[in-house]
N, C-alpha and C positions, 0 to 999 in steps of 0.2 A: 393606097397602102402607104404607111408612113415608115419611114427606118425606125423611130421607135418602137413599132409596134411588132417587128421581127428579132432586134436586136435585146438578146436576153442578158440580164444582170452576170450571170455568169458565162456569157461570152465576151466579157471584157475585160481585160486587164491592162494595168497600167506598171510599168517598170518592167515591160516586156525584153525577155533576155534572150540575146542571140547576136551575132558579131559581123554575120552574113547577110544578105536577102533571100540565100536558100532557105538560113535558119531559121527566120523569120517567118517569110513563107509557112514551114513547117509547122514553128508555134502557135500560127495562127489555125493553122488545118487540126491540129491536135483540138487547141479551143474551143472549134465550131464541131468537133466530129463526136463532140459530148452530148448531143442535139439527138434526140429520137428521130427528129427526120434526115439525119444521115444514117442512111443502109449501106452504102459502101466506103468506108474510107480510105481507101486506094483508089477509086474510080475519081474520088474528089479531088483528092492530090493530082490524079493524072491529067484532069481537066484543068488546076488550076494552072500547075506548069507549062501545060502544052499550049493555055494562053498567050502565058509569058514569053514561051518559046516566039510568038510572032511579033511583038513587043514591048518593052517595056512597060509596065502596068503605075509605074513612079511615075508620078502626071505632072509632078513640081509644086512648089510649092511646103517642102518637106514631108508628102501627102502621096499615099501610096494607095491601088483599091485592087489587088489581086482579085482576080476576079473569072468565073468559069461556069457552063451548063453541064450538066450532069444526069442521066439515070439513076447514080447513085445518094442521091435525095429523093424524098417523099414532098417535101416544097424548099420553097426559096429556107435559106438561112443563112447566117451572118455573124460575124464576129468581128470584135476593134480594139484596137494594141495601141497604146502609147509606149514606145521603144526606150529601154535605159541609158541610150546614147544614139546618138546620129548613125544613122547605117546608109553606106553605099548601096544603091538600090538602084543603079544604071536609069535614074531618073531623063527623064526628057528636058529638062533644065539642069541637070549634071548635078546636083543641088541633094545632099542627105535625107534621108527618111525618118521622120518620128512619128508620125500618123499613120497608121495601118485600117485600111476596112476592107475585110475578108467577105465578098458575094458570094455564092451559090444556088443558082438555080437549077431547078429542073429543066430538064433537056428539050420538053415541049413546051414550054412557059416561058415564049421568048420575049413576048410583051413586058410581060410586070418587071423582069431582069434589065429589060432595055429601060423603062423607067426608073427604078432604085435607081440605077448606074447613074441617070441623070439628076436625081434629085439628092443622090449623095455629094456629087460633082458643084453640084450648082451650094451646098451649104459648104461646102472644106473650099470654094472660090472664094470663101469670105475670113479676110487675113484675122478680125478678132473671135472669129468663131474658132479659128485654127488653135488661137493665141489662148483661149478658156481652156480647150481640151488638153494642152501641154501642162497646165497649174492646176489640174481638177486631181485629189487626189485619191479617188474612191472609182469602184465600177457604178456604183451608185450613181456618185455626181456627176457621171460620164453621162449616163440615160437620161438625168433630167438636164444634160447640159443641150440634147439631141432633142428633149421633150421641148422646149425653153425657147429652140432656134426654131424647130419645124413648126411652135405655136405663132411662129411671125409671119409666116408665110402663109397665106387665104388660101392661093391655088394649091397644096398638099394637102 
C-alpha cells in the first residue's frame, strides 16, 4: 500500500492554521473526519491524543506524524498539513513543526499501520523531499509530490 494511494486530494492542505499542536492536531482530525471511513470522530481524536499522551509524535526534522488505532474508522486514513508558520510541537529535537501527517488505522490492522508509519518516516527522512513539500503550493501538487518520491522507491 502506498501513502499515495490512501492519501486524498482533499485531505490536504496547505497554509494550515493554528498556533498550537493541540490546534493543529485538531485541524488535522477535522480534515481527515471528512473521510466516509471515519464512523467516529471523537473516538479518532481520542486515539490520536492518547498517543501523544505517551509521546511526542514531532519526530524532528520540522516533521510531525500524529498518529493512532481506532474502531472509529472503517480503514486506514490520512491526512497532511503544511503549517502557516513554524509550531511548537514538543518535538524530539526541540526543533518547530511545518509538516503534518495525520494516520489512522483500524484498531485490528496493526500491520499495514506499522508499515505506512515506516514508509512515511523513511520519505519525510529525506531533507529535499521535506524541502519540495514546504514550496508546493496546491493539495494537488502535494499528491504528486508523494506520487513522484514513492515512484523512486522499487521496494513500495
Amino acid at each position: 500500500m502506498k501513502i499515495s494511494d490512501i492519501l486524498e486530494e482533499k485531505a490536504v492542505v496547505v497554509n494550515l492554521q493554528g498556533n498550537s499542536k493541540e490546534q493543529i492536531i485538531n485541524a488535522m482530525i477535522e480534515l481527515v473526519s471528512q473521510s466516509p471511513k471515519v464512523l467516529d470522530k471523537d473516538k479518532v481524536r481520542s486515539a490520536i491524543f492518547e498517543r501523544e499522551k505517551i509521546m511526542s509524535t514531532g519526530v524532528g526534522n520540522g516533521f510531525a506524524i500524529p498518529h493512532g488505532k481506532t474502531d472509529g474508522v472503517a480503514d486506514i486514513v490520512a491526512a497532511f498539513g503544511v503549517t502557516a508558520q513554524p509550531i511548537d510541537y514538543q518535538s524530539l529535537d526541540e526543533k518547530p513543526v511545518r509538516l503534518v501527517f495525520l494516520l489512522v488505522g483500524k484498531d485490528n490492522l496493526v500491520g499495514p499501520h506499522i508499515k505506512l508509519l515506516s514508509r512515511i518516516s523513511r520519505l519525510m527522512n529525506k531533507e529535499d523531499f521535506r524541502n519540495k513539500l514546504l514550496v508546493v503550493q496546491s493539495p494537488k501538487d502535494i499528491l504528486e509530490t508523494f506520487r513522484q518520491e514513492e515512484a523512486s522507491y522499487s521496494e513500495l
